[in-house]
C-alpha positions in Angstrom: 229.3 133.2 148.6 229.8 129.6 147.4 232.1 127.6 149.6 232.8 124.7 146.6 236.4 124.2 146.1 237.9 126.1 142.9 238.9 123.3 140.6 242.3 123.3 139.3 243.2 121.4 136.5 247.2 120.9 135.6 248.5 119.3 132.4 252.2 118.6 133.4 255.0 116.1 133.1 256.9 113.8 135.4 260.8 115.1 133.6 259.5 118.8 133.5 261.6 120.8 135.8 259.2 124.0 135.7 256.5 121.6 136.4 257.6 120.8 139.8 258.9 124.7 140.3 255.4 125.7 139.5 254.0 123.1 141.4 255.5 124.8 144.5 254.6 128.1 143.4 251.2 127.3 142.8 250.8 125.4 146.2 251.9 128.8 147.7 249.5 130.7 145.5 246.6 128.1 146.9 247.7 129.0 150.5 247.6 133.0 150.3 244.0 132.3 148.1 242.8 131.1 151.2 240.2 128.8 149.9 239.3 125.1 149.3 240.9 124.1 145.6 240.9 120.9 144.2 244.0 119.9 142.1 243.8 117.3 139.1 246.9 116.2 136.8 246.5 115.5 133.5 249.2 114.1 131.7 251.4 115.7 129.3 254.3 113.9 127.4 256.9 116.4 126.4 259.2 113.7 124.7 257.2 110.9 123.6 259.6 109.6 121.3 262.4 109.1 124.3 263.5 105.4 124.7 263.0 103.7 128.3 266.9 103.8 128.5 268.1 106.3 126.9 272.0 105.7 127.2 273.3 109.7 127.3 272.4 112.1 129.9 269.9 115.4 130.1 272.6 117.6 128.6 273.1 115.3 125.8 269.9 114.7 125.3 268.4 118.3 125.2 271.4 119.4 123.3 270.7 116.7 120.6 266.9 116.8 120.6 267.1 121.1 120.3 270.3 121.3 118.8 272.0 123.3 121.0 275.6 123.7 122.2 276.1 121.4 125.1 277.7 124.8 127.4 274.4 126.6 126.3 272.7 123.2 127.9 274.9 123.5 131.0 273.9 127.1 131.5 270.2 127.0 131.2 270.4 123.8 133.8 272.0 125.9 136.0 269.5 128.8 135.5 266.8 126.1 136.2 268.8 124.4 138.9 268.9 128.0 140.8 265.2 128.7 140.2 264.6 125.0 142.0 266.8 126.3 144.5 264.8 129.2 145.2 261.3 127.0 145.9 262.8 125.0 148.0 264.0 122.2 145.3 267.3 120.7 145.3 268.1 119.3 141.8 270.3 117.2 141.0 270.8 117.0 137.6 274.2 114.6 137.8 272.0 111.6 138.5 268.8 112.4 136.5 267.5 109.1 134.2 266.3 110.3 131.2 263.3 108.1 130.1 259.8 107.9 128.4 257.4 108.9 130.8 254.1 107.4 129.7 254.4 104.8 132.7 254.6 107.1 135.0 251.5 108.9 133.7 249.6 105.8 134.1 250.6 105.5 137.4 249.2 108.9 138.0 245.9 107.8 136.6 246.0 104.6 138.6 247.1 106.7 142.0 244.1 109.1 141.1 241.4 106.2 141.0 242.9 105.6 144.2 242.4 109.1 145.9 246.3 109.6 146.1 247.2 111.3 142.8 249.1 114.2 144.7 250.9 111.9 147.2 252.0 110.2 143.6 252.6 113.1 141.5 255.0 114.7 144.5 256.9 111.4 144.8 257.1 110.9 140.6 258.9 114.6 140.3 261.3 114.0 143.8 262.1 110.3 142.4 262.8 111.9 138.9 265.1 115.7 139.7 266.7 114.4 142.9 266.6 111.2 144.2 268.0 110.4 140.6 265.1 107.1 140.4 264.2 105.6 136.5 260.7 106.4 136.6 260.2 104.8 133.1 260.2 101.5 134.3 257.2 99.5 135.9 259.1 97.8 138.3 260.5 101.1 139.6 257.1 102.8 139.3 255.5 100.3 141.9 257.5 100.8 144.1 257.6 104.1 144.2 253.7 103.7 144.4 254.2 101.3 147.4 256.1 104.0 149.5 253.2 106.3 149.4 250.8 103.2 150.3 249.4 101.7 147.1 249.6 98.1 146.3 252.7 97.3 144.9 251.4 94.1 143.1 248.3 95.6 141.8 250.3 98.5 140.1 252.5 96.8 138.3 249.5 94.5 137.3 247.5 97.5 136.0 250.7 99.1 134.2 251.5 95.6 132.4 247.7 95.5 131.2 248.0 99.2 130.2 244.9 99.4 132.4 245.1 103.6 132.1 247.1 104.3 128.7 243.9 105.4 127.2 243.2 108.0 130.0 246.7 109.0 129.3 246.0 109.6 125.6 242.5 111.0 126.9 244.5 113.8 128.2 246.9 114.4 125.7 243.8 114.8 123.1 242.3 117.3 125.6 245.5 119.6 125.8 245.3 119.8 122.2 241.9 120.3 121.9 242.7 123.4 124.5 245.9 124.5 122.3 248.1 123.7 125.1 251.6 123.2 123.3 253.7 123.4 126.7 253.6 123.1 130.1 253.0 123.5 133.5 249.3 124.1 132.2 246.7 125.8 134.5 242.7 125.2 133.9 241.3 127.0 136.6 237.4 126.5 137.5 237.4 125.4 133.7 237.7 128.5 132.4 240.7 130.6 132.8 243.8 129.3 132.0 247.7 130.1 132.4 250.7 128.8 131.1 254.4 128.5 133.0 255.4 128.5 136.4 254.2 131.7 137.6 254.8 133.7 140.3 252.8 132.5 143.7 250.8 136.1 143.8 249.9 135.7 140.2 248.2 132.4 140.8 246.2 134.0 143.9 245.1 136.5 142.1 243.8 133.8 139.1 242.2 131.4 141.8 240.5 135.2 143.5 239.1 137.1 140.2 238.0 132.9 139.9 236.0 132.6 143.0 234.9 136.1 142.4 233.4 135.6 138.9 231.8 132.3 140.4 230.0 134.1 143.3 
């Protein structure tokens, strides 16, 4: 029976609330597998086309950009809000800054050269649903990056040079190449893959039949 680590590849985003609830499912999947796994983010921009500083807040901007009634916006926040609640997440949607979020995939990229893509990725999605941080903007990002011990200088040198924008676009191209049209996104051991925030047994069972197939 091989003892290398199922590899786990997730396209997410930094402002995707199911991305951080699956996150913490997943991670509770991993445990009850049992087994070594290797997580890698790929990035994923849900709204590309959102300014820096976007002036209104999430409910005005999902109702505008989906067209929805702003009560319907406030109900499925609260629906989302309670599903957090449930993992262990405390949102807080009052003090979210909508942005872009290519910087903050670049950071990712940077943070994984690094070795610390996790430690980033956990602080990116805490900055952006509760601690109510602007993750779109490169001052912010380094620091942010600082606090889990990268070099503050050197990553806002690398996101002004736009050192990792093509590894960001690298994995864009690579979700669509693999039809991937939402997310959370789950490659696991490159060949099976599921879509959503799924229950924590269901991702066991995923990473099991896995390591099964492999041995």
């Amino acid at each position: 029976m091989t003892t290398a680590p199922i590899k786990v590849d997730i396209w997410s985003d930094v402002q995707c609330p199911w991305c951080y609830i699956g996150k913490r499912k997943f991670e509770k999947g991993a445990e009850l597998f049992g087994r070594p796994v290797e997580i890698e983010y790929h990035s994923f921009e849900l709204a590309p086309d959102t300014p820096v500083d976007y002036e209104g807040d999430p409910v005005q901007y999902l109702s505008e950009r989906k067209g929805i009634p702003v009560e319907q916006v406030h109900q499925m926040l609260e629906r989302v809000t309670g599903i957090a609640e449930s993992v262990g997440l405390n949102y807080n949607y009052d003090a979210v800054h909508q942005t872009n979020t290519i910087k903050a995939h670049e950071l990712l990229h940077y943070a994984k050269a690094q070795g610390k893509q996790l430690e980033m990725k956990e602080r990116l999605l805490k900055a952006y649903f509760i601690d109510g941080e602007h993750v779109g903007k490169s001052e912010n990002l380094a620091k942010l990056a600082a606090e889990i011990g990268l070099d503050e200088a050197d990553v806002l040198r690398s996101l002004n040079d736009e050192e990792y924008l093509a590894a960001v676009k690298a994995d864009m191209a690579q979700a669509q190449a693999y039809g991937i049209n939402g997310v959370p996104f789950y490659v696991i051991d490159g060949k099976y893959g599921i879509s959503g925030a799924q229950d924590s047994a269901t991702f066991a069972a995923a990473l099991t039949e896995a390591a099964e197939n492999r041995d």
